[in-house]
C-alpha positions as CSV (number, residue, x, y, z in Angstrom):
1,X,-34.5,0.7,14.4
2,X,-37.2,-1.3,16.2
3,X,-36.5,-3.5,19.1
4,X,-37.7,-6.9,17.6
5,X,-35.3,-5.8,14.5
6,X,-38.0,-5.6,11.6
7,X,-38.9,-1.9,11.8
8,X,-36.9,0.4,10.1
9,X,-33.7,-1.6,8.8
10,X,-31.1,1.0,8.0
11,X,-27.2,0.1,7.6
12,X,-26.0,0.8,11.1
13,X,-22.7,0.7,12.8
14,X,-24.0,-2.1,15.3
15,X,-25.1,-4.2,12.6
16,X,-22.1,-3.8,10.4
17,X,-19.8,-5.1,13.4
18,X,-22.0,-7.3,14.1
19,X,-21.8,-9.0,10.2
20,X,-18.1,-8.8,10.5
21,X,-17.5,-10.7,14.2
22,X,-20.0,-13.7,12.1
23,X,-18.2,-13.6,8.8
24,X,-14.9,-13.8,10.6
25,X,-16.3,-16.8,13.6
26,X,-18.6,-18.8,10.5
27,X,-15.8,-18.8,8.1
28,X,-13.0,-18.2,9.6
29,X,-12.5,-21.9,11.1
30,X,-13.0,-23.3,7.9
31,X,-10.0,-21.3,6.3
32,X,-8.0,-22.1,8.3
33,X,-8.4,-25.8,8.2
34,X,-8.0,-25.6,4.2
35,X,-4.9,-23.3,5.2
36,X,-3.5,-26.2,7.4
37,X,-4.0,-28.6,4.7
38,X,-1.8,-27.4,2.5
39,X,0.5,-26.2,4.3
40,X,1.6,-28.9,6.3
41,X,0.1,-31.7,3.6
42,X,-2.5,-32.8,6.0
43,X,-5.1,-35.1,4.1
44,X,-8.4,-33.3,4.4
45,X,-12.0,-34.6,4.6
46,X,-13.5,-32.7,1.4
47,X,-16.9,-34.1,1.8
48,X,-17.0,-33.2,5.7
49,X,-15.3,-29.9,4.8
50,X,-17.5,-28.8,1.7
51,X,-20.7,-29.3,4.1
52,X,-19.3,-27.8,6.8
53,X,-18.5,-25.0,3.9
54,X,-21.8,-24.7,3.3
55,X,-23.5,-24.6,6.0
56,X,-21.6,-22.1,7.4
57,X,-22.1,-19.5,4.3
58,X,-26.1,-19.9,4.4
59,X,-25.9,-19.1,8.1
60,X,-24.8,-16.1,6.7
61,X,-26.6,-15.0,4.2
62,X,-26.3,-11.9,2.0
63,X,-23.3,-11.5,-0.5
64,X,-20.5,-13.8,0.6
65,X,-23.4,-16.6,0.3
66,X,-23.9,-15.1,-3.3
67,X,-20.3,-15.9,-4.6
68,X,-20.6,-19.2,-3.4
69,X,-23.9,-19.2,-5.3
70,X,-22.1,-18.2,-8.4
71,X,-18.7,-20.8,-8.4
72,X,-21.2,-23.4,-8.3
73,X,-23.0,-22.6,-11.3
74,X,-19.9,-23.4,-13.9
75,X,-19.5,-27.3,-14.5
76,X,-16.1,-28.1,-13.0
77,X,-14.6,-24.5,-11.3
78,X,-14.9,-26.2,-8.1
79,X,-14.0,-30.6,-6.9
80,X,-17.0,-32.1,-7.2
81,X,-18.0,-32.5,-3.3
82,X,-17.6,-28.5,-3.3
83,X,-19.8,-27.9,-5.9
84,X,-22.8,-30.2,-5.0
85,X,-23.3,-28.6,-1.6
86,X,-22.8,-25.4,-2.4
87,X,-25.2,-26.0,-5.6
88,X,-28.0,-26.2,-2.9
89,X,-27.7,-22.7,-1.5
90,X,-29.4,-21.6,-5.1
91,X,-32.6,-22.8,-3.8
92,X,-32.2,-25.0,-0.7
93,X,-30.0,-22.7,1.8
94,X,-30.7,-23.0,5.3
95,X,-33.8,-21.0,6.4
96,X,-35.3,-18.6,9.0
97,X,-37.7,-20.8,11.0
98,X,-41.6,-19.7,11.6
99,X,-40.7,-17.5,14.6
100,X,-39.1,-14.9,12.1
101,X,-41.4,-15.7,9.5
102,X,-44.9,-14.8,12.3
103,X,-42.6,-11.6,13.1
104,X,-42.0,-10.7,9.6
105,X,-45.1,-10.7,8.0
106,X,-46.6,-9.2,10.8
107,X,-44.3,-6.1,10.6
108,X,-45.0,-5.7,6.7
109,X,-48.5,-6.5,6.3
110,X,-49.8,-6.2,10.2
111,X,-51.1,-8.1,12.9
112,X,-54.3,-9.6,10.9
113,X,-51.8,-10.7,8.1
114,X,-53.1,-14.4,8.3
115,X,-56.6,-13.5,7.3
116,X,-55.3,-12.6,4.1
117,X,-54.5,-15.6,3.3
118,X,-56.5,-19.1,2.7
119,X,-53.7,-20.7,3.3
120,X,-49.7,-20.2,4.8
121,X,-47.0,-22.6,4.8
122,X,-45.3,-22.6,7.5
123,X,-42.2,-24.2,5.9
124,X,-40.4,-22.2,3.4
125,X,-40.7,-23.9,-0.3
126,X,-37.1,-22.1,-0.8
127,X,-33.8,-20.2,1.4
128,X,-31.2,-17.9,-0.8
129,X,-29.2,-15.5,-0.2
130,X,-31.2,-12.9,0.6
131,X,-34.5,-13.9,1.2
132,X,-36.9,-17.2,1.5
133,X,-40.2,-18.1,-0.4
134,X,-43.0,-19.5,1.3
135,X,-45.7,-20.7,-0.5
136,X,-49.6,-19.8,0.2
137,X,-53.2,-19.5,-1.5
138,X,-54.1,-16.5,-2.1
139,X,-57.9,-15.1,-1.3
140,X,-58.6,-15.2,-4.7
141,X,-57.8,-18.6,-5.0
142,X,-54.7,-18.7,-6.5
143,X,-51.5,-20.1,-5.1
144,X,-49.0,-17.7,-4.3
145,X,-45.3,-17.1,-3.7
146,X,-43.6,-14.7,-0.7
147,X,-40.6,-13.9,-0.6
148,X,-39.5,-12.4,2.3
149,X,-36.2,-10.5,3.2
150,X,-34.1,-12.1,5.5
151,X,-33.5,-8.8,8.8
152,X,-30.9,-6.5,8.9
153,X,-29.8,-7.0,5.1
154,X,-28.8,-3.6,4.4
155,X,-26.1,-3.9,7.3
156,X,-25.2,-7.2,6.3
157,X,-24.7,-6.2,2.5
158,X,-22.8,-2.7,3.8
159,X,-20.4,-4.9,5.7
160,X,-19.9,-7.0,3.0
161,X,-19.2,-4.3,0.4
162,X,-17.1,-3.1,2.9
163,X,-14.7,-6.3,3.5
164,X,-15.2,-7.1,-0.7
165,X,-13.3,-3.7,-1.0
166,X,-10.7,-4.5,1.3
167,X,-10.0,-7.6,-0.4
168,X,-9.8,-6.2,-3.8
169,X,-7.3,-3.4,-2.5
170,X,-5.3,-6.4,-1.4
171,X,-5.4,-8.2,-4.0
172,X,-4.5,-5.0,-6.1
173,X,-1.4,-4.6,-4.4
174,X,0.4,-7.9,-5.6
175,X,-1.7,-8.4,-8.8
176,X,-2.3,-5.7,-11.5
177,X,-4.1,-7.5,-14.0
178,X,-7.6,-6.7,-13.1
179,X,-8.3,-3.2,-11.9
180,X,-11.2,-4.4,-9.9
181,X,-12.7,-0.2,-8.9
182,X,-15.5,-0.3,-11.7
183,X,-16.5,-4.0,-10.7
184,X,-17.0,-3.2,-7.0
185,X,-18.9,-0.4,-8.4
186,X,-21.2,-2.3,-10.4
187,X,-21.6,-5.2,-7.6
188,X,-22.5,-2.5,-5.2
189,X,-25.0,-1.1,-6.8
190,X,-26.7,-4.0,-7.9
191,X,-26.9,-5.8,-4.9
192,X,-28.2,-2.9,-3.1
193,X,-31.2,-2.6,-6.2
194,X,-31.8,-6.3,-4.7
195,X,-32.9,-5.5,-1.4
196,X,-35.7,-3.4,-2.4
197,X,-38.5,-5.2,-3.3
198,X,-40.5,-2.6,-4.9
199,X,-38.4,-2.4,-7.4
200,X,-38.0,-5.9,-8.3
201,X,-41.7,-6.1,-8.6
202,X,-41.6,-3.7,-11.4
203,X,-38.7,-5.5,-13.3
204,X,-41.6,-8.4,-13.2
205,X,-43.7,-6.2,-14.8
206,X,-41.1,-5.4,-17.0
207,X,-39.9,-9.1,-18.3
208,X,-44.1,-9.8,-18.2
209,X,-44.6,-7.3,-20.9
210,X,-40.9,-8.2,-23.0
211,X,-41.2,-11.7,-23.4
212,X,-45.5,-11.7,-23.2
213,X,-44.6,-13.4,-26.9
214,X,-42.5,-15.8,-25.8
215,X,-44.1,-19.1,-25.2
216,X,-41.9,-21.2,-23.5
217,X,-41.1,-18.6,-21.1
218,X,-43.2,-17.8,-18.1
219,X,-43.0,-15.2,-15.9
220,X,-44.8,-14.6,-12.4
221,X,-47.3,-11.8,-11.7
222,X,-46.7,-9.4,-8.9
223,X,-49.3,-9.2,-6.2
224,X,-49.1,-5.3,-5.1
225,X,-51.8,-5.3,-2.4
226,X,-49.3,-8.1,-0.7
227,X,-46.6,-6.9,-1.5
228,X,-44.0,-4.2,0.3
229,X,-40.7,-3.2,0.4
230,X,-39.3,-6.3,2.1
231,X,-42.3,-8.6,1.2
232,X,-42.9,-9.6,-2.4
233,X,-45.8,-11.7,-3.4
234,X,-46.0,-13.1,-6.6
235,X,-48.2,-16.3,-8.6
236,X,-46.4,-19.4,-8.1
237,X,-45.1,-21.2,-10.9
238,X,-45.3,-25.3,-10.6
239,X,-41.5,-27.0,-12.5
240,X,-38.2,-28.9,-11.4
241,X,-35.1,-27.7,-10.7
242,X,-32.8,-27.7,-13.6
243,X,-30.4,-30.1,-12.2
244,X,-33.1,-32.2,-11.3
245,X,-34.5,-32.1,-14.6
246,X,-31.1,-33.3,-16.2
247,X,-31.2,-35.6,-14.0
248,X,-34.1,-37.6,-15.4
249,X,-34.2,-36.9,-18.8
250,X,-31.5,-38.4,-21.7
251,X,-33.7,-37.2,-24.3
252,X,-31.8,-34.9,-26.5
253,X,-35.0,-33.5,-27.9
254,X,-35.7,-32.3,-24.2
255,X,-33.0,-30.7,-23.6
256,X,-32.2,-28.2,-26.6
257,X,-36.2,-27.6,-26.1
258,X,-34.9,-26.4,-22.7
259,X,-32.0,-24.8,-23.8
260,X,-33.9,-22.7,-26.5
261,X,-35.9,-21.7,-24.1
262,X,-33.2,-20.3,-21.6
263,X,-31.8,-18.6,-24.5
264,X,-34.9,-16.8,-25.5
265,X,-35.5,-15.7,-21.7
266,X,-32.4,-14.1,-21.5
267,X,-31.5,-12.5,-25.2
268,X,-34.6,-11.5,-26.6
269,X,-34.8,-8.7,-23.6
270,X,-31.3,-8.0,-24.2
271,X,-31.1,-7.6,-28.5
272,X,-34.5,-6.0,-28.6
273,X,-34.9,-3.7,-25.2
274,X,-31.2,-3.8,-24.1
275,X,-31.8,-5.3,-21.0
276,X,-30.6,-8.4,-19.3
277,X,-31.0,-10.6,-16.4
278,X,-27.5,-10.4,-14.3
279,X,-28.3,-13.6,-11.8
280,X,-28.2,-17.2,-14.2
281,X,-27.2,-19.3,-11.5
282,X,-29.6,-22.5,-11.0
283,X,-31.7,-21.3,-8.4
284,X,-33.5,-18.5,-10.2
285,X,-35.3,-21.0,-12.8
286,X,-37.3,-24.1,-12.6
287,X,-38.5,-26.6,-15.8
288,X,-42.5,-27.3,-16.8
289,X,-43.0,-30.3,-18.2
290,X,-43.3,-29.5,-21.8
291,X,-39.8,-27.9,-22.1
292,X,-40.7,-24.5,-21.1
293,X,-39.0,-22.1,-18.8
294,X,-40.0,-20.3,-15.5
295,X,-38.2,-17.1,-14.7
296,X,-38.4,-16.7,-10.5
297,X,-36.0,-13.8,-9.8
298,X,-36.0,-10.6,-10.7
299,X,-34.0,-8.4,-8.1
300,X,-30.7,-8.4,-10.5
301,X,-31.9,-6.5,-13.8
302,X,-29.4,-4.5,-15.9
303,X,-30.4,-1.9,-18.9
304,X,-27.7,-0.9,-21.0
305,X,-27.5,2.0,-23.4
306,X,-28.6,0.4,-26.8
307,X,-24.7,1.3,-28.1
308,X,-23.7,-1.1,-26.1
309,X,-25.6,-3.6,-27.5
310,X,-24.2,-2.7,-30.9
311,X,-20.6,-3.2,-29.5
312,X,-21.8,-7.1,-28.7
313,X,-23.0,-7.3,-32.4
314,X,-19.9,-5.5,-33.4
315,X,-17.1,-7.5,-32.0
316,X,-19.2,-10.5,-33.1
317,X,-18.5,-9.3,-36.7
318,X,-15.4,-8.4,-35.5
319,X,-14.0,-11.4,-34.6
320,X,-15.6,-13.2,-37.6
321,X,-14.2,-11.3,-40.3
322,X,-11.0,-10.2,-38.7
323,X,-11.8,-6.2,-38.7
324,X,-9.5,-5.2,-36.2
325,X,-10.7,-1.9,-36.7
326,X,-14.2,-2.8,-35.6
327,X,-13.1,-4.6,-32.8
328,X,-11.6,-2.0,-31.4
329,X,-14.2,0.1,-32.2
330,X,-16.5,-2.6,-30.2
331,X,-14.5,-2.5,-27.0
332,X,-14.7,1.2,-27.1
333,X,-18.5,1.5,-27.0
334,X,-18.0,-0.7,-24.3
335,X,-15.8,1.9,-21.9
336,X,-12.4,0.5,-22.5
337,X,-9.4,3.0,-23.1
338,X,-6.2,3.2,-24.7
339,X,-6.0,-0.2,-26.8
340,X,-3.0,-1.2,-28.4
341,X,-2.6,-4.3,-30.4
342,X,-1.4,-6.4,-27.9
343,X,-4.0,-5.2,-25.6
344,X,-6.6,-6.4,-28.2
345,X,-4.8,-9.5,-28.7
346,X,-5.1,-10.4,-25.0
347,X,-8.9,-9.1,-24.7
348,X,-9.9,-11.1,-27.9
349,X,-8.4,-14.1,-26.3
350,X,-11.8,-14.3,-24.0
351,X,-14.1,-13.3,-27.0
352,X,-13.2,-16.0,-29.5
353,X,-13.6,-18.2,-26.2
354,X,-17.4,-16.7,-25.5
355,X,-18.2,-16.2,-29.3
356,X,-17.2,-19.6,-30.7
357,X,-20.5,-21.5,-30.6
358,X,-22.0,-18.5,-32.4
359,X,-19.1,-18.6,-35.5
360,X,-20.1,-22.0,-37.1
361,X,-23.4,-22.5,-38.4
362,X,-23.8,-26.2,-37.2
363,X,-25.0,-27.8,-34.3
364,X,-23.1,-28.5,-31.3
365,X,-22.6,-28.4,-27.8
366,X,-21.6,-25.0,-26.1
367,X,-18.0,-26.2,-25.6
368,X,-17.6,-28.6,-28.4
369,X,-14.8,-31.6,-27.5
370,X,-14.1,-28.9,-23.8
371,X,-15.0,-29.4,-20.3
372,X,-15.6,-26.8,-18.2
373,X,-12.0,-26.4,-17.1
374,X,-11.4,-25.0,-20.4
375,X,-12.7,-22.0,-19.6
376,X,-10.4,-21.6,-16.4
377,X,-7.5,-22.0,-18.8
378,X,-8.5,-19.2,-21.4
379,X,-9.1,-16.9,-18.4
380,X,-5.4,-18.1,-17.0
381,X,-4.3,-17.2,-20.4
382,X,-5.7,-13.7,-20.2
383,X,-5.1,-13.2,-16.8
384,X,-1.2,-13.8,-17.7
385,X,-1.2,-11.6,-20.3
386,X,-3.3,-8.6,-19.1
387,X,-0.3,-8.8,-16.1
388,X,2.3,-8.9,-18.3
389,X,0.9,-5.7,-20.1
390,X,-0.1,-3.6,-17.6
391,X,-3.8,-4.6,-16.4
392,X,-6.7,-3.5,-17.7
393,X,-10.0,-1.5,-16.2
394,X,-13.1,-3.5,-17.1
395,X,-16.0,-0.8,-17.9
396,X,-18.9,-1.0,-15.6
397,X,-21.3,-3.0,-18.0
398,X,-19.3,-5.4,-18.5
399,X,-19.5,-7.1,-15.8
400,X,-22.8,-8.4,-16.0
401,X,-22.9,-9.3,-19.0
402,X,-19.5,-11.6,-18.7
403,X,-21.1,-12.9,-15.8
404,X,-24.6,-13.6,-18.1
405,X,-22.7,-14.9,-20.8
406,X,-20.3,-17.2,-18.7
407,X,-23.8,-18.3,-15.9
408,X,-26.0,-19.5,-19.6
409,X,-23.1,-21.0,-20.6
410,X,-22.6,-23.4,-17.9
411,X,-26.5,-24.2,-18.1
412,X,-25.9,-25.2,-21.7
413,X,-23.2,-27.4,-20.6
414,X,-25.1,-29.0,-17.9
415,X,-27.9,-29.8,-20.5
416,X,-25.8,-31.3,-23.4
417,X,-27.8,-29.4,-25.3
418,X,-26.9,-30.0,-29.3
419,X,-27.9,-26.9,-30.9
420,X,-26.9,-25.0,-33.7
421,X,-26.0,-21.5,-31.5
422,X,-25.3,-19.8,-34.7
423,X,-28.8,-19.3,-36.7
424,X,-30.3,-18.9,-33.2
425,X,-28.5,-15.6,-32.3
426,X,-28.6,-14.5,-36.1
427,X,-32.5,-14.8,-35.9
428,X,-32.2,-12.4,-32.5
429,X,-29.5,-9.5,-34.8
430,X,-31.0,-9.8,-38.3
431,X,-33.1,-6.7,-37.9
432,X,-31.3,-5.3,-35.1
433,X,-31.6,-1.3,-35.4
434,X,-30.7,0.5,-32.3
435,X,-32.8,3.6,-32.7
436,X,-35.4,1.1,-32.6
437,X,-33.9,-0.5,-29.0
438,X,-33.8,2.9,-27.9
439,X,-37.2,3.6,-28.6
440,X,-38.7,0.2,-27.0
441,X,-36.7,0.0,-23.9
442,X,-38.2,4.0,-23.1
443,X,-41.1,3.1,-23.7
444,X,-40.6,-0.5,-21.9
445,X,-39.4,1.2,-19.0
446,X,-41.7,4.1,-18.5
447,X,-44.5,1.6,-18.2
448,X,-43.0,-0.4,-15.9
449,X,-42.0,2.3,-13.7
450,X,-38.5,1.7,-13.8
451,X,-35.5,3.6,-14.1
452,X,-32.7,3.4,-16.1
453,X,-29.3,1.8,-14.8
454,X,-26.9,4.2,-13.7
């Protein structure tokens, strides 16, 4: 590994212990004061506490800083003071100043790197979890996005993986509802896929060519000659935050405009290609004026065998007609094993909780009458009963598209969005044929150069 630590960036022992002695300094303070609290009933300072919470996990960076990313996104998980600050690490986290940045590009594009550009902002335009955008004016002309990856993230991400596994051992041990193996799997995978840049530059190219029909979707285009492994320069794409947005519109109208939109982005790719976008939280999407929708990440992409995509379609059915049989048949495509019918019982008790806005053929809000604790109580429900019967092993792909499914749905909640959730999935499976999915995602992914999801 280089001496100025942006040469070669392999997972190293150093680096790992390094990431562990920060996780355990940044955050362990913090636990321990919301430890304290209720233990010994101690009043505590949420609002000092939740920015103090904050700031601590965007110091940090990489996957813990990614869960945080994630509880924020659904409307009421978290108090209120929690949830605002941490609803700022999707876009706003704490970044690398100009020192790394000068150091940075000059390792991935080399020492003349500014003369490439018109134009460099020093100050990045955006901080996540793994990497900050800068904004810039391309040669050309044209104004430009690049993201950069933060140093040492493969360490930082091994570490992580590392303590994550730990903690679901624990956990485990005393809870057997959840056998968690195939969901570190998944996780791991994914977030490495993130930290390589090439390869999120052809999942552009992949959602460019997927949803080039889709007008109120817009999706960036890749700049290869400024572009590298750890360097990813893209067109920028002017809009608002989503929350921001919400925040200054009433208009109805608006907002299902929007939330058709954000529905389109992420289903269309799934029902007709059988591929998804696994990373809905806020950050990862800005508004244009008119209603439409940018699409600005790309590093979490998940393509699923197209008899998987049946199985959705199938327990849809499932569940609206009462075919056991089929639902069974549904969670089997899917990678679950040895259902019996309480088993089912339990399992459906989440899909008649994802699927209900798609049963009635009416407008409505996502959670009609519900806020969004009502979806920590169907998942206490489940969680009680999958203990009482044993646990269950949730299949690899699955936990993606839970995550999807759960992420759009608390965007649809933040937008109020009145719409009738019914005829606009039925438009998406009426000609559903899954030779056909087969056939386009092949040919979708050939092109773009990228392979198939293990």
């Amino acid at each position: 590994m280089a001496d100025d630590g942006f040469g070669k960036e392999d997972s190293t022992l150093t680096g790992r212990v390094r990431r562990y002695a920060r996780v355990g300094t940044s955050v362990g303070g913090l636990a321990a004061q919301l430890a304290g609290a209720r233990v010994l009933g101690r009043g505590l300072d949420r609002v000092t506490h939740s920015a103090e919470l904050k700031e601590a996990l965007g110091g940090l960076k990489g996957p813990l800083m990614k869960a945080a990313q994630i509880l924020a996104t659904i409307p009421d998980a978290l108090p209120r003071e929690y949830a605002e600050e941490l609803r700022q690490l999707q876009s706003n986290a704490p970044a690398m100043g100009w020192p790394f940045v000068k150091r940075r590009m000059r390792a991935e594009l080399g020492p003349g790197w500014q003369g490439r550009f018109e134009r460099f902002e020093h100050q990045a335009a955006a901080a996540a979890s793994l990497g900050q955008v800068h904004r810039a004016l391309g040669p050309d002309g044209r104004e430009l996005a690049c993201k950069l990856q933060y140093p040492d993230m493969l360490s930082a991400v091994e570490a992580d993986l590392q303590q994550l596994k730990l903690i679901f051992a624990v956990y485990r041990r005393y809870d057997q509802a959840i056998d968690p193996s195939n969901v570190f799997k998944e996780l791991s995978d994914r977030l490495r896929e993130e930290l390589d840049y090439d390869r999120e530059a052809r999942h552009i190219d992949l959602y460019r060519a997927m949803l080039a029909k889709e007008k109120g979707v817009h999706v960036p285009e890749p700049v290869p000659e400024l572009s590298t492994g750890r360097l990813l320069t893209m067109t920028w794409l002017d809009g608002a935050p989503l929350m921001d947005f919400v925040a200054r519109t009433d208009d109805v109208e608006e907002r299902n405009r929007v939330a058709l939109n954000m529905f389109r982005a992420w289903y269309v790719p799934f029902y007709d290609y059988g591929i998804i976008h696994g990373d809905p939280h806020l950050g990862n999407y800005t508004i244009r004026d008119d209603g439409s929708v940018n699409l600005l990440d790309f590093g979490c992409i998940r393509v699923f065998p197209p008899p998987f995509v049946r199985g959705v379609i199938d327990l849809y059915k499932a569940l609206q007609t009462g075919d056991r049989d089929l639902a069974v048949h549904a969670y089997e495509t899917w990678g679950f094993r040895q259902l019996d019918r309480e088993l089912l019982d339990a399992l459906n008790i989440w899909a008649e909780f994802l699927y209900a806005p798609l049963l009635e053929d009416r407008e409505q809000k996502i959670m009609e009458g519900q806020s969004g604790y009502y979806g920590a109580t169907v998942a206490g429900r489940v969680h009680k009963e999958l203990k009482r019967l044993g646990g269950v092993r949730p299949p690899r792909e699955f936990v993606l598209m839970d995550r999807a499914a759960i992420g759009l749905g608390s965007v649809f909640m933040h937008l109020k969005a009145e719409v009738n959730w019914y005829r606009l999935f039925h438009d998406l499976i009426a000609d559903f044929d899954e030779a056909a999915v087969a056939k386009r995602q092949k040919a979708a992914l050939k092109k773009a150069g990228v392979p198939a999801t293990a």
